[in-house]
C-alpha positions in Angstrom: 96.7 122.4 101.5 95.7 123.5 98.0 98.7 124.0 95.5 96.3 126.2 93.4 97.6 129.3 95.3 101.2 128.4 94.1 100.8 128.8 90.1 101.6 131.7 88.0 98.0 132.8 87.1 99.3 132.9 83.7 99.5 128.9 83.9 96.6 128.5 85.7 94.4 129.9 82.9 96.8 128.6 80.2 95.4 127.1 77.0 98.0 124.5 76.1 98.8 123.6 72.7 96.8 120.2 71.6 98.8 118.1 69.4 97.4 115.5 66.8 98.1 112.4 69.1 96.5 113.3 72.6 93.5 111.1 71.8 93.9 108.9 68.5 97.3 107.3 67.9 95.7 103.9 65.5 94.2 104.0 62.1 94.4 106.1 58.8 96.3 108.9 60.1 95.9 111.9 57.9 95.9 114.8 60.3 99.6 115.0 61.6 101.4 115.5 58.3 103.7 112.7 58.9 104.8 110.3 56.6 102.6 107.5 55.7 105.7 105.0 55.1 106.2 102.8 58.0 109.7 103.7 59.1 111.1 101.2 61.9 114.1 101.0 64.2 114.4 97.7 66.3 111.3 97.1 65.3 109.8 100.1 67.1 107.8 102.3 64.3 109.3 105.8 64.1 106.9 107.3 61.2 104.3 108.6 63.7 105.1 111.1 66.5 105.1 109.6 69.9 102.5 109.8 72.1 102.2 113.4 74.0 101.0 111.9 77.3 103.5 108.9 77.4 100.8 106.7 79.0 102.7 103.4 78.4 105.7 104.7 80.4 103.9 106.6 82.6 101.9 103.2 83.5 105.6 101.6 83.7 106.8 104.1 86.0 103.7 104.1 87.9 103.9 100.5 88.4 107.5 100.8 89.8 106.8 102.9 92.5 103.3 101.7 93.3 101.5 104.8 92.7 98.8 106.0 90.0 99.9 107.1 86.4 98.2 110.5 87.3 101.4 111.0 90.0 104.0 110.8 87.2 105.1 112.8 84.4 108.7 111.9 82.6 111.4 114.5 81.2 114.2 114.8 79.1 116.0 113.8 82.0 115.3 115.5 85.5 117.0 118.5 83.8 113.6 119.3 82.1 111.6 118.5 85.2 113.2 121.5 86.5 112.5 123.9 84.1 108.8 123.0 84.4 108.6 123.8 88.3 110.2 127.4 87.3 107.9 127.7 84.4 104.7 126.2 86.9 105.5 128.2 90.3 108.5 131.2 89.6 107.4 134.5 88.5 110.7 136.6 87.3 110.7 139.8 89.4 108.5 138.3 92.4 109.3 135.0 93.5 112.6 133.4 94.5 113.7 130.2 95.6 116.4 128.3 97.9 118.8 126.1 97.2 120.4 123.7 100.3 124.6 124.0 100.0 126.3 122.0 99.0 124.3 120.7 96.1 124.2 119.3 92.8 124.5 122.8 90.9 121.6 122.7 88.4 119.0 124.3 90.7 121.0 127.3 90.6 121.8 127.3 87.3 118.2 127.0 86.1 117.4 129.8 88.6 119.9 132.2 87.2 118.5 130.9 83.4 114.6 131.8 84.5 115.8 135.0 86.1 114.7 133.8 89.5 116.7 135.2 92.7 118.2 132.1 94.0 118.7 132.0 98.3 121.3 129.8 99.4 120.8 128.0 103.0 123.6 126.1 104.3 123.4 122.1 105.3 124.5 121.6 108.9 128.0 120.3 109.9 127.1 116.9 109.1 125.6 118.1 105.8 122.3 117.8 106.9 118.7 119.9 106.7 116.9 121.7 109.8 113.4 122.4 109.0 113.2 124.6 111.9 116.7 126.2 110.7 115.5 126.9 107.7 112.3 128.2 108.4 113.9 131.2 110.9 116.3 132.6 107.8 114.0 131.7 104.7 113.2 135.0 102.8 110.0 136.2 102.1 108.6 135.3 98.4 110.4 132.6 98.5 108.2 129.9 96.5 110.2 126.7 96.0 113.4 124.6 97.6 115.0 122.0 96.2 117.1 119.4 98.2 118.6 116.6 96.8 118.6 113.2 98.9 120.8 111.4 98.8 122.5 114.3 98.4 124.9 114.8 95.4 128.4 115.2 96.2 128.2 115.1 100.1 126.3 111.6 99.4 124.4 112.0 102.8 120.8 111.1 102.6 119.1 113.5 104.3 116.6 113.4 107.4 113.4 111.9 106.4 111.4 113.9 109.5 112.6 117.4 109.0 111.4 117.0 105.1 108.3 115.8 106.0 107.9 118.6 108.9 109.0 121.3 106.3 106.5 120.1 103.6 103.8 120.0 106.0 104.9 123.7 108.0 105.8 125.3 105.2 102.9 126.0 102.4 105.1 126.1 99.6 106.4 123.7 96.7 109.0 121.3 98.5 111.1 119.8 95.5 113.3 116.6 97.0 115.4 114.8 93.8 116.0 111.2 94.4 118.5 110.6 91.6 120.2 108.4 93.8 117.5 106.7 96.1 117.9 103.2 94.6 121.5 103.4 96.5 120.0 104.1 99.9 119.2 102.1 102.5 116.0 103.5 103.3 112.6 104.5 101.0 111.7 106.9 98.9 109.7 110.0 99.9 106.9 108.6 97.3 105.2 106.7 99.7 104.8 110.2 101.8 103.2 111.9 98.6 99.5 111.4 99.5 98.1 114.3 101.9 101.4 116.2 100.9 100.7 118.2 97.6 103.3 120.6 97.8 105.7 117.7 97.7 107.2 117.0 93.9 109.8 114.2 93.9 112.5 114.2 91.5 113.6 110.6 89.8 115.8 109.2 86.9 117.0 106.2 84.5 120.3 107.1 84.7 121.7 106.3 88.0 120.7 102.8 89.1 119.1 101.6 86.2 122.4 102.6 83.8 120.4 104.9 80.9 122.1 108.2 81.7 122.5 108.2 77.7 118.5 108.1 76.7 117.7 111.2 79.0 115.0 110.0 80.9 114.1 111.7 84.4 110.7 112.0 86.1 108.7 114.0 88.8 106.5 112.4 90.9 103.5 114.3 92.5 99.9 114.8 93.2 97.6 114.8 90.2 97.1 118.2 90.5 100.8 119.4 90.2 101.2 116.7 87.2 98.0 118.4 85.2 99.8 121.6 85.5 103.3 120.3 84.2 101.6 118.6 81.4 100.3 122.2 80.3 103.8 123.6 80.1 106.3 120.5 78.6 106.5 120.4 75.0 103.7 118.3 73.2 106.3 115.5 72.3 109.3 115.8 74.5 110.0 112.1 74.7 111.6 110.6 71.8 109.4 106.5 70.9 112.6 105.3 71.6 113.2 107.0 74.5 109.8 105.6 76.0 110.4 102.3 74.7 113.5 102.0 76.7 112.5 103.0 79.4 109.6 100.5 79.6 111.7 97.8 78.8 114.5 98.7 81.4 111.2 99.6 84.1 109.7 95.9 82.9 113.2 93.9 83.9 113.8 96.4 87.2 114.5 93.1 89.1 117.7 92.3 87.3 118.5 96.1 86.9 118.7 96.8 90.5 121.1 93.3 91.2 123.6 96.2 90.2 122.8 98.2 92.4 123.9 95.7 95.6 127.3 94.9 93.3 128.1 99.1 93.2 127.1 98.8 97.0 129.3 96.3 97.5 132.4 98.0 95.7 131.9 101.4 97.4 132.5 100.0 101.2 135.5 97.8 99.1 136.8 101.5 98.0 135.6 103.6 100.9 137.6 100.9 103.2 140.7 101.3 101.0 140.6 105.3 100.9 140.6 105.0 104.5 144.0 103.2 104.6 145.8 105.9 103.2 147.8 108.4 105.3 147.3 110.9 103.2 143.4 110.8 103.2 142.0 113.3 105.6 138.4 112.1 106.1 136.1 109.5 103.5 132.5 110.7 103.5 130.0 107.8 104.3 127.5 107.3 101.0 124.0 106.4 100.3 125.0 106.6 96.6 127.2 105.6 93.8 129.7 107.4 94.3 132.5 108.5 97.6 133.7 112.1 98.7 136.8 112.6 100.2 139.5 115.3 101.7 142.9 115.0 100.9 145.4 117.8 101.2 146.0 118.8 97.3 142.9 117.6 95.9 143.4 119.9 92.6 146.8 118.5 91.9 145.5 114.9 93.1 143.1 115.3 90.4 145.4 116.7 87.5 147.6 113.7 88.4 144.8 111.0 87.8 143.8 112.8 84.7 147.0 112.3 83.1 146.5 108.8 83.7 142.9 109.2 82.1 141.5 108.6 85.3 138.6 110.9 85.7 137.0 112.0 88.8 135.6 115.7 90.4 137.4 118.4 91.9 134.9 119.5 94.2 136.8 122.0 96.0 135.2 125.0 95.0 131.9 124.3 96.7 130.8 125.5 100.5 132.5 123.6 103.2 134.1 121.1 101.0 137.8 122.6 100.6 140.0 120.1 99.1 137.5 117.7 98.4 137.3 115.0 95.7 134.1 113.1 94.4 134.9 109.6 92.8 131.8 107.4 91.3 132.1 104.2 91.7 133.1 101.7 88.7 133.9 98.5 88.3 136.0 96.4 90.5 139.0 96.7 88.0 138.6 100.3 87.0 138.5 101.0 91.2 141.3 99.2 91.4 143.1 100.9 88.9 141.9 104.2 90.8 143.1 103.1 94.3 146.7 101.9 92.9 147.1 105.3 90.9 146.1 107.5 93.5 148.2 105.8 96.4 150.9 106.5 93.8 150.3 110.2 94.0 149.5 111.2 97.4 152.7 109.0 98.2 155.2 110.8 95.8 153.3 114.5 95.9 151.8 114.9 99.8 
């Protein structure tokens, strides 16, 4: 399948802007109106812009997931991934896309922000996708879906086959965001990528590797789809210090990812424990970092646990998931703390 069919022909004949360090980032700088005074944080030199085609993280990134630095392009968190697939694929006033329910609530959003008509297709009873299902009801000009697996809240990862039949039935841009796929028990949809170039996978720093705080979120694609995301980003949307992070934390992924079996660990501990209760209706199983669960009251259960500045998610409001509550998963004694509180109120309120 050839993607080229998919781009705005506005992008595909797009100029884009060519800043001063695409090609020469070492010796007597003149051309970039920066300062000439070496400026240093760390020991990481912030004087000079950073490089526009982050090839040191990119090669980090690459490295990680075993696949070329031509598959990978890294964003201000996966936030700014999306708006480059709108900016790529979604003409206002022609295309639309679809959105699997319930979701994490971005794709919408940035739908509504691009002007793009937004379909919504509903999981299955066990929150899970039909390709077949979704390929009877999907409009027409429909351009893009997104699913997230695991998904975020129902924490289900989703079936690995009826992507991969979708993506390969269906010639148009298949968007899957693996925030949480360190969590999982199974692989990524990365190693699927080649002779699938209408897949684009969606990853981050800030789940399993803890750097929700430096933004960092990448796509993962074919060469082709990357080219055309590097025309629309901005010329220098990663801060040095954001790339430098992110190659250290990428450099010591070994360590970072012991974590990652300890937060395993402590959600069967606190999906176990929710299960106990009475009061608990039904504990969602999880490939993620975090547990949802129904429990009669789940508005008040929350307003109680806020008062004891215990934070967690009403999640209520979205389809199929009445009186539902989403909890992340901490550490052992801030878990504990959230089981002791919480048997408190569902005791003395349901």
């Amino acid at each position: 399948m050839d993607v080229t069919g998919l781009i705005r022909p506005n992008i595909l004949s797009l100029e884009p802007y060519h800043s001063a360090r695409e090609k020469i980032q070492e010796g007597i700088l003149l051309d970039a109106n920066e300062s000439p005074y070496t400026q240093e944080w760390q020991g990481i030199g912030l004087n000079r812009y950073p490089d526009p085609y982050q090839r040191k993280l990119r090669s980090a990134i690459a490295q990680y997931l075993g696949v070329r630095m031509d598959n990978v392009l890294a964003g201000a968190g996966s936030d700014e991934v999306l708006d480059w697939i709108f900016k790529v694929f979604c003409q206002p006033g022609k295309d639309r896309v679809a959105v699997a329910e319930p979701t994490y609530g971005m794709y919408r959003v940035t739908a509504n922000i691009f002007g793009i008509p937004c379909f919504e297709f509903p999981f299955d009873k066990r929150f899970d996708f039909s390709a077949e299902r979704f390929l009877e009801v999907v409009p027409a000009h429909t351009k893009v879906l997104f699913l997230c697996s695991p998904n975020n809240p129902t924490g289900n990862l989703l079936d690995r086959d009826e992507i991969l039949q979708l993506s390969r039935k269906w010639e148009k841009i298949v968007v899957v965001d693996e925030a949480y796929i360190e969590f999982a028990e199974h692989s990524s949809l990365v190693a699927d990528l080649d002779g699938i170039p209408n897949l684009i996978v969606l990853r981050t720093l800030s789940k399993a590797f803890g750097r929700a705080g430096i933004r960092l979120g990448y796509a993962v694609a074919s060469p082709e789809v990357i080219a055309h995301f590097l025309k629309v980003k901005a010329p220098y949307n990663l801060s040095t210090l954001t790339m430098e992070n992110g190659c250290q934390v990428l450099g010591e992924s070994e360590n970072q990812l012991r974590r990652v079996q300890e937060i395993r660990r402590e959600r069967e501990r606190v999906a176990a424990q929710l299960r106990e209760i009475p009061q608990i209706e039904q504990v969602f199983s999880s490939q993620t970092n975090f547990l949802l669960f129904r429990s009669p009251q789940a508005s008040l259960i929350c307003d109680r646990l806020l008062e004891k500045q215990i934070v967690v998610r009403d999640r209520s409001s979205l389809t199929g998931l009445v009186n539902c509550i989403r909890v992340s998963i901490g550490t052992s004694s801030e878990n504990d703390l959230f089981l002791d509180e919480l048997q408190r109120i569902v005791k003395g309120n349901l």
